[in-house]
C-alpha positions in Angstrom: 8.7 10.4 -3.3 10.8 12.8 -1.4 12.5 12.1 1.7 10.8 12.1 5.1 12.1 15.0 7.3 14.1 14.5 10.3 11.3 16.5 12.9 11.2 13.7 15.1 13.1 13.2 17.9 16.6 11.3 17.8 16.5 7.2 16.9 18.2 4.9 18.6 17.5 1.3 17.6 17.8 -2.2 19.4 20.5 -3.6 17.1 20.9 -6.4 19.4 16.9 -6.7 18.9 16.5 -6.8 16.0 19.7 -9.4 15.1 17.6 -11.8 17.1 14.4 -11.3 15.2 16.6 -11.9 12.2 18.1 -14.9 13.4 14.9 -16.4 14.7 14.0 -16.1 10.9 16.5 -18.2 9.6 15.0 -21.9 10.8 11.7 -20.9 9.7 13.2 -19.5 6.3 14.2 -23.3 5.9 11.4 -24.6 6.5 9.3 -22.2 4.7 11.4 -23.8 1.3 8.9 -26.9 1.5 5.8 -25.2 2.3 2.6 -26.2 0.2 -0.2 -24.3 -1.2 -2.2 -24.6 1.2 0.3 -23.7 3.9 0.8 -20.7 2.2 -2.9 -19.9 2.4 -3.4 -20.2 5.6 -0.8 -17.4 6.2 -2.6 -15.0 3.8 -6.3 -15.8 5.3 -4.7 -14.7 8.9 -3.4 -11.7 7.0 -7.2 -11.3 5.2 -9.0 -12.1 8.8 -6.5 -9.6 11.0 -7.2 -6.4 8.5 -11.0 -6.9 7.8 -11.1 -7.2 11.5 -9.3 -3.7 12.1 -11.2 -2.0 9.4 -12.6 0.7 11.9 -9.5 0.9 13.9 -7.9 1.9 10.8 -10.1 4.4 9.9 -9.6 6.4 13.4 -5.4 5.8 13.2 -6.0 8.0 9.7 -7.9 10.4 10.7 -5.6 11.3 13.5 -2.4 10.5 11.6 -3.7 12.0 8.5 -7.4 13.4 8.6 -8.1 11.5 5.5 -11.5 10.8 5.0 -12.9 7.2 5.3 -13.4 6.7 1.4 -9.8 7.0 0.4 -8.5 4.8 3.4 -10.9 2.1 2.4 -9.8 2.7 -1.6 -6.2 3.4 -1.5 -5.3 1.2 1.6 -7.7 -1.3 2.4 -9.4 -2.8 -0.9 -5.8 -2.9 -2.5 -4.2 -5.7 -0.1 -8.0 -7.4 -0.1 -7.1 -7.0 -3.6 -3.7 -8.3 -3.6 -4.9 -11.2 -0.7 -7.8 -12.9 -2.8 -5.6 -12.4 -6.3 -3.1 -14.6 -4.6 -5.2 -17.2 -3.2 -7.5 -17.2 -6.6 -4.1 -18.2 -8.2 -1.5 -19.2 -6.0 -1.5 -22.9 -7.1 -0.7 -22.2 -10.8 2.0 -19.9 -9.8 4.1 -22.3 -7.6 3.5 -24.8 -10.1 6.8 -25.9 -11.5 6.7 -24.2 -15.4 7.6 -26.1 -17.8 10.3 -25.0 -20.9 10.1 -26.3 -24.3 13.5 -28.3 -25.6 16.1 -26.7 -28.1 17.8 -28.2 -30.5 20.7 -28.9 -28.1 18.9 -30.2 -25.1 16.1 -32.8 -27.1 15.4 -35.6 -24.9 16.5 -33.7 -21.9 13.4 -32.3 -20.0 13.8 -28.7 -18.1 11.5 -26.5 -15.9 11.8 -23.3 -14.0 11.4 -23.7 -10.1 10.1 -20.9 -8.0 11.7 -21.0 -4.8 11.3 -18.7 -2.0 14.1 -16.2 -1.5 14.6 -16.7 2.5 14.9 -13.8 4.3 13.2 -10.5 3.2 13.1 -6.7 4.4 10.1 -4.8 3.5 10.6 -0.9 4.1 7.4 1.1 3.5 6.4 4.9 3.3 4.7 7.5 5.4 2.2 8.1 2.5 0.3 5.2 1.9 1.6 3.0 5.5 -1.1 -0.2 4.9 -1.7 -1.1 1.5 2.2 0.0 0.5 3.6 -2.1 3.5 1.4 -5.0 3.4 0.8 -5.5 -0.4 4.4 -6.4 -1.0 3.9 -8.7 2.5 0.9 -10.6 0.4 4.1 -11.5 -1.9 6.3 -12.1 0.1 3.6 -14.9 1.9 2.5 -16.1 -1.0 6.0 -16.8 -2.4 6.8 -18.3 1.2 9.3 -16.4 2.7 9.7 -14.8 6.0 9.5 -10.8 6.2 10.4 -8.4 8.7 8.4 -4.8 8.3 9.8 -1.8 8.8 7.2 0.7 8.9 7.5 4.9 8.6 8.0 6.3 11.8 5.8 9.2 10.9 2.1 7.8 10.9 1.9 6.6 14.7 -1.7 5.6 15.5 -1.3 3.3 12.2 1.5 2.1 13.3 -0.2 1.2 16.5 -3.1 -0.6 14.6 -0.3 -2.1 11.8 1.5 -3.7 15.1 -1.5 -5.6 16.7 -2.6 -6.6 13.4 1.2 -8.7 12.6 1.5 -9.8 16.4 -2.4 -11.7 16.2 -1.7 -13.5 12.2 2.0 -14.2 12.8 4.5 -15.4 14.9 7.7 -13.2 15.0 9.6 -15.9 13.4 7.5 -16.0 10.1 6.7 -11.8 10.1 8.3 -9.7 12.6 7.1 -5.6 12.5 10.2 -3.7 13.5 9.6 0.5 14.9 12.0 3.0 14.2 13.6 5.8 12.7 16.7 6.2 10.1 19.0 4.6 12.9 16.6 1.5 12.5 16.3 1.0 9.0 20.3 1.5 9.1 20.3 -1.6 11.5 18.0 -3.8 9.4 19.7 -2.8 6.1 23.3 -3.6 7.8 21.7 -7.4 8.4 21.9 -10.1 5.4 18.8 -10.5 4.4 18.2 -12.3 1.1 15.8 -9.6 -0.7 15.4 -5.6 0.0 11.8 -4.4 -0.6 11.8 -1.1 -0.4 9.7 2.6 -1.5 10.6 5.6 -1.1 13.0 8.4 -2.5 15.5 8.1 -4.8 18.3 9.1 -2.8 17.6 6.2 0.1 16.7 3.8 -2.7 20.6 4.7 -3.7 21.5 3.7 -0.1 19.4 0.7 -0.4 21.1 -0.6 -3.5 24.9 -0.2 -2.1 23.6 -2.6 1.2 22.0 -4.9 -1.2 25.1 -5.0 -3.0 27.3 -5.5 0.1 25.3 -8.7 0.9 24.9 -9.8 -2.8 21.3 -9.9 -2.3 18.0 -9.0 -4.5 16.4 -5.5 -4.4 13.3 -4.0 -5.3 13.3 -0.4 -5.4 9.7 1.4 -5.6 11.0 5.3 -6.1 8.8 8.0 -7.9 9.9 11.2 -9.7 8.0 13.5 -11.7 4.7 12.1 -13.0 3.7 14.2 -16.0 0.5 14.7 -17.5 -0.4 15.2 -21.4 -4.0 16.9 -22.0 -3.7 16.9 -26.1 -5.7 18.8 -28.1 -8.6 16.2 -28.7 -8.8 15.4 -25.1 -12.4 14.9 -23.7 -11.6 18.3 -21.8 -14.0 17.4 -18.8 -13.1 13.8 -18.0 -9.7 14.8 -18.3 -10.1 17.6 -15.6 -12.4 15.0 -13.6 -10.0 12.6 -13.6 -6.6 14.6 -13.1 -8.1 16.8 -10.4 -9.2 13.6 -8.4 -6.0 12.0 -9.1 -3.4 15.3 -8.2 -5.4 16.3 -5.1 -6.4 12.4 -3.8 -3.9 12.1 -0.2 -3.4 16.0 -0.4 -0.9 15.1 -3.8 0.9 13.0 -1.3 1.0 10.0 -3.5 4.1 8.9 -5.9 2.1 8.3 -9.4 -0.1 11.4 -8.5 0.1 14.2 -12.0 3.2 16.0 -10.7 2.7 18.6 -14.0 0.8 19.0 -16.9 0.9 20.3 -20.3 -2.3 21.4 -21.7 -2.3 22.3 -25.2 -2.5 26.3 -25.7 -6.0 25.5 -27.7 -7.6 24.3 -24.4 -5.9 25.9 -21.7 -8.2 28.7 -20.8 -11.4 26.3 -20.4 -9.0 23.7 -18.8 -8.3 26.3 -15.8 -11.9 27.6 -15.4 -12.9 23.9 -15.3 -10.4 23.4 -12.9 -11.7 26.5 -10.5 -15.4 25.2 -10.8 -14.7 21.2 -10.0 -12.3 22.5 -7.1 -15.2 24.8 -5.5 -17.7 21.9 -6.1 -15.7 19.2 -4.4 -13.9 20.9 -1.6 -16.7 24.2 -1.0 -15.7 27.4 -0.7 -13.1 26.8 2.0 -10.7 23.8 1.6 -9.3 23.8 4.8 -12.9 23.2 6.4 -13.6 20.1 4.2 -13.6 17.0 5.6 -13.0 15.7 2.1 -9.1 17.2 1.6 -6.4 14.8 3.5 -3.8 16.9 5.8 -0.1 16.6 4.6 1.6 14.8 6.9 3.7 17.0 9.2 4.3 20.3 9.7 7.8 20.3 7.9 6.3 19.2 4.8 3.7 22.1 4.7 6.5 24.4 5.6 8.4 23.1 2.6 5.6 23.2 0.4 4.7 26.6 0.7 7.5 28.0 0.6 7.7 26.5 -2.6 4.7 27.8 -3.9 6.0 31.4 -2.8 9.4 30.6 -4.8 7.1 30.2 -7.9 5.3 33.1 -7.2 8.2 35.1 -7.3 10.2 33.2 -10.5 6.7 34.3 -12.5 4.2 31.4 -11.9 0.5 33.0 -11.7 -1.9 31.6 -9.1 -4.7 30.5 -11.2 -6.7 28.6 -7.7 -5.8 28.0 -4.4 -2.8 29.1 -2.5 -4.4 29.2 0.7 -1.9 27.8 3.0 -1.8 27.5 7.1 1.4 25.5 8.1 0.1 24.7 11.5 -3.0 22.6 10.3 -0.9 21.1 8.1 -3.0 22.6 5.5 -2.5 23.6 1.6 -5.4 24.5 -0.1 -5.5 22.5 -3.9 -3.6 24.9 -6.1 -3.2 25.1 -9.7 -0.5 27.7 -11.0 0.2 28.7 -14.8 3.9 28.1 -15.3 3.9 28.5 -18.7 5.6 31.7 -18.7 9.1 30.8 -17.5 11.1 28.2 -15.5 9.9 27.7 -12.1 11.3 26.1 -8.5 8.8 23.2 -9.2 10.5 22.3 -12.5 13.6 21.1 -10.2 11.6 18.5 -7.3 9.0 16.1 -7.0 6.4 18.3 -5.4 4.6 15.8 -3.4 1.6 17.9 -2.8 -1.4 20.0 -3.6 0.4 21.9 -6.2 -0.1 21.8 -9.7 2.0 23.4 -12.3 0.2 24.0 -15.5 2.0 24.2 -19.0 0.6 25.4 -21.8 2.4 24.0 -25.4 2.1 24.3 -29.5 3.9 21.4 -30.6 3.5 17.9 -28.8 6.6 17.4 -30.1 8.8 19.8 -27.5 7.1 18.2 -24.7 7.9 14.9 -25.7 11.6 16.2 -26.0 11.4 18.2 -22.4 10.2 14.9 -20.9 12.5 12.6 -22.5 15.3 15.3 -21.4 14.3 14.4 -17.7 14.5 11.4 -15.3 12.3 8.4 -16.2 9.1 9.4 -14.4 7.0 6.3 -12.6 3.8 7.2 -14.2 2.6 9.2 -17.4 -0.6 10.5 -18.3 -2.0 11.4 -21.7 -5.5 12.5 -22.1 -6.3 12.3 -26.1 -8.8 11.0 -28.6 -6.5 10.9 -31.8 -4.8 6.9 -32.0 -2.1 8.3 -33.6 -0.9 10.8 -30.8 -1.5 7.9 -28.7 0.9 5.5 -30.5 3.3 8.7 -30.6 3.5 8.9 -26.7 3.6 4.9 -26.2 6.9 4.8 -28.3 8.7 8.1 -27.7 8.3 8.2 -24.3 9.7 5.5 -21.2 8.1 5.6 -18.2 6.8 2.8 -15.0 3.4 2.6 -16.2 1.4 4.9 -18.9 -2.0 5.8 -18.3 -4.4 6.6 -21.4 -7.4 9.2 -20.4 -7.0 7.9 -17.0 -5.2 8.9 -13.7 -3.8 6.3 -11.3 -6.0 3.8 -11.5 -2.9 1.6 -13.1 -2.0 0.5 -9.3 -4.8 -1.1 -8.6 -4.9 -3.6 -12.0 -3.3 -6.6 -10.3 -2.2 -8.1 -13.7 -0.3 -5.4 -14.4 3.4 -5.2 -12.8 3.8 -2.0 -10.9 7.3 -0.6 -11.0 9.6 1.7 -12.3 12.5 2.4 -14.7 15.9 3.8 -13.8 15.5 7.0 -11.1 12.3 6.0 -10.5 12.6 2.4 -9.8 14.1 -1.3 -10.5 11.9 -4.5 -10.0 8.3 -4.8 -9.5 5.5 -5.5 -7.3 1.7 -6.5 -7.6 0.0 -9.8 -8.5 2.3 -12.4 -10.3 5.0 -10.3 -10.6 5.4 -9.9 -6.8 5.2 -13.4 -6.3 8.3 -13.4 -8.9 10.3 -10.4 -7.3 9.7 -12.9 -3.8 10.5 -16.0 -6.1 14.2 -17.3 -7.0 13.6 -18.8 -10.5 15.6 -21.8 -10.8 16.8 -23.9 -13.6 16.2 -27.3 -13.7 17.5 -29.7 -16.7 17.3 -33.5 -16.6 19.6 -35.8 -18.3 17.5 -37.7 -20.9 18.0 -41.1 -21.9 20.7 -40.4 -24.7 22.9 -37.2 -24.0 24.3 -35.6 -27.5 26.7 -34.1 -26.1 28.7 -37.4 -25.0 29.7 -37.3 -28.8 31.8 -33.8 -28.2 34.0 -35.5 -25.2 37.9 -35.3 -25.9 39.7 -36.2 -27.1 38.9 -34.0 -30.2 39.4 -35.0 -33.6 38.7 -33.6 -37.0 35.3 -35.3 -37.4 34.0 -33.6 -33.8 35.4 -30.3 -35.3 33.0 -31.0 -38.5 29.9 -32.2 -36.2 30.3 -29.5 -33.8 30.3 -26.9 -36.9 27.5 -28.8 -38.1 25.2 -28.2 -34.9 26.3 -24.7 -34.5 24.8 -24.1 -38.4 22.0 -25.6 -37.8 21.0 -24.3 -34.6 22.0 -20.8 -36.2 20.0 -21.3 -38.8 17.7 -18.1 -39.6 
């Protein structure tokens, strides 16, 4: 996702503050080590009670943060960490569970299993897009693994913040989750402190500055970056669930969400009904006016619309054609949903995430050049491909790398708590959701008991001939194909 803006006034942050908080943590983090199960569910039914309890407060902190209507708060930030909260508690037990290893051929009689310990320490950094379920679904984790967390929410969504700040101070103590307010001077702070794991989403370029304070402290990261998302609409797409699906899934948060469609190729065979499906769903969901529906989010500041259309004006003038939308009013916050044809030549919105109500469509012949113009970019966090035909399926699954791959649908990915979440290079390292956030939380440790007879006693020096022969012996048979 692209970098927030700097329209807010200058940050100063409580270094002194906030080296407390972290210090406070440490004791706790120790302590944390030998928690139980059902130590750790306490912690995530205080985190369950404090957010159903707020679920109307939350609502209001949207609407005047956001406008977002009441349906996608509940579905996008409220059921997910209800989600993530009664996933962890359904199978918490089996995942701190010490997992057992089978022997090799060089450790028999010598029994070994993985411990998961909790990391210590951890900083979770969340976005301006999605500020709940993005800043508390990695917290879920993080409890369940049994660590302490300080949060560092976006400074841009203030009446959530607000809400997001009572919520912390009534489940938890400081010393177990602390909920840290600021700007870039105090997530410069909080990076500069040695924490043991770096949760963090955003853009690419502060997930780079993430990394190099990770590094400096030898610590864990998780980086949750975006990119550009493209979508595939293949010739034997069903042509109307695919528009259903990848109109609700572009224009869902006004496009302000990191696995939205950035793009998508439509093949040349569908791309005239595509667009007047497109026009017809748009009028039918939003009305005649966009910007009077209470259905259509608000972006989220008034740089961000700024930035927006004047990239939709840079299109305009490389050759894009308006095929809906365009409608713009910077002031409101407002960008009408706007599909453009940019099939003709190379546009502005080839070059940046758009993070917005903006949809470039690309008609193609051969699904073999966009395969090639995809594979020719970053490593986007999500695809989409919309097809009937197995075998263009299997195409797409093995020419193509990306975070997640969605067949015929659009985003729904996220919310399938068995399935990692995460991406791949530019758009992301480690991953989060379910299991595998109790693993990014989790140190898996090594543990291999000496059996009742060790082998290898018959290697010790001093070295003769025969060890040479038994030692070459092993290494054969444990080679052996």
């Amino acid at each position: 996702m692209p970098a927030s803006p700097p329209d807010t006034a200058p940050d100063t942050a409580d270094v002194a503050e906030l080296q407390r908080l972290f210090t406070a943590q440490g004791p706790r983090a120790l302590a944390l080590r030998t928690s139980t199960t059902a130590d750790r569910l306490i912690s995530l039914q205080r985190l369950h009670t404090a957010l159903v309890a707020r679920r109307a407060a939350l609502y209001a902190a949207f609407r005047a943060d956001f406008g977002k209507p009441e349906v996608e708060v509940e579905l996008s930030e409220i059921m997910p960490v209800l989600e993530e909260i009664q996933h962890a508690r359904r199978h918490l037990r089996r995942w701190m569970r010490p997992q057992r290893v089978r022997a090799t051929l060089t450790s028999l009689g010598s029994p070994a299993h993985i411990q998961r310990q909790p990391r210590g320490r951890c900083l979770i950094i969340g976005p301006w897009n999605y500020p709940v379920s993005i800043l508390l679904g990695p917290l879920v984790s993080a409890l369940a693994a049994g660590n302490t967390v300080i949060l560092k929410p976006s400074e841009f969504t203030p009446a959530i913040n607000q809400v997001l700040r009572e919520l912390i101070a009534e489940a938890f103590s400081p010393d177990t989750v602390a909920f840290c307010e600021g700007g870039v001077a105090t997530a410069q702070a909080l990076l500069a402190l040695p924490f043991d794991h770096f949760f963090f989403t955003g853009s690419t370029a502060v997930g780079r500055l993430v990394m190099q304070a990770a590094a400096l402290h030898m610590a864990s990261v998780t980086l949750e970056l975006g990119g550009k998302s493209p979508a595939i609409v293949e010739a034997s797409a069903d042509l109307d669930a695919a528009v259903e699906l990848l109109l609700w899934g572009k224009f869902f948060n006004a496009g302000q969400s990191c696995i939205a469609p950035d793009h998508v190729f439509v093949h040349r065979s569908l791309l005239d009904a595509f667009n007047e499906r497109c026009r017809r769903l748009l009028a039918r969901r939003y009305g005649s006016d966009p910007a009077a529906s209470p259905d259509l989010a608000q972006l989220i500041h008034e740089r961000h619309a700024a930035g927006l259309a004047e990239l939709l004006q840079r299109a305009q003038a490389a050759g894009a054609r308006l095929i809906c939308g365009g409608d713009h009013d910077v002031a409101r916050r407002y960008l009408a949903p706007t599909l453009l044809d940019c099939s003709a030549s190379a546009s502005p919105l080839d070059q940046v995430e758009i993070f917005g109500p903006l949809l470039p469509v690309i008609a193609y012949d051969e699904l073999d050049d966009v395969l090639q113009r995809i594979d020719a970019g970053p490593k986007p966090l999500a695809l989409y491909l919309w097809s009937r035909d197995r075998q263009v399926q299997r195409q797409v699954l093995a020419r193509t790398r990306s975070g997640s791959l969605g067949l015929n649908l659009c985003m729904q990915q996220y919310t399938q708590v068995n399935l990692p979440f995460g991406g791949v290079n530019h758009s992301g390292s480690g991953s989060a959701h379910g299991l595998a956030g109790f693993r990014t939380f989790s140190h898996e440790r090594s543990v291999l008991r000496a059996g009742p007879w060790l082998a290898v006693k018959l290697l010790f020096p001093p070295y003769s001939k025969a060890k040479l022969r038994l030692a070459q012996w092993v290494s054969r048979l444990v080679g052996r194909g």
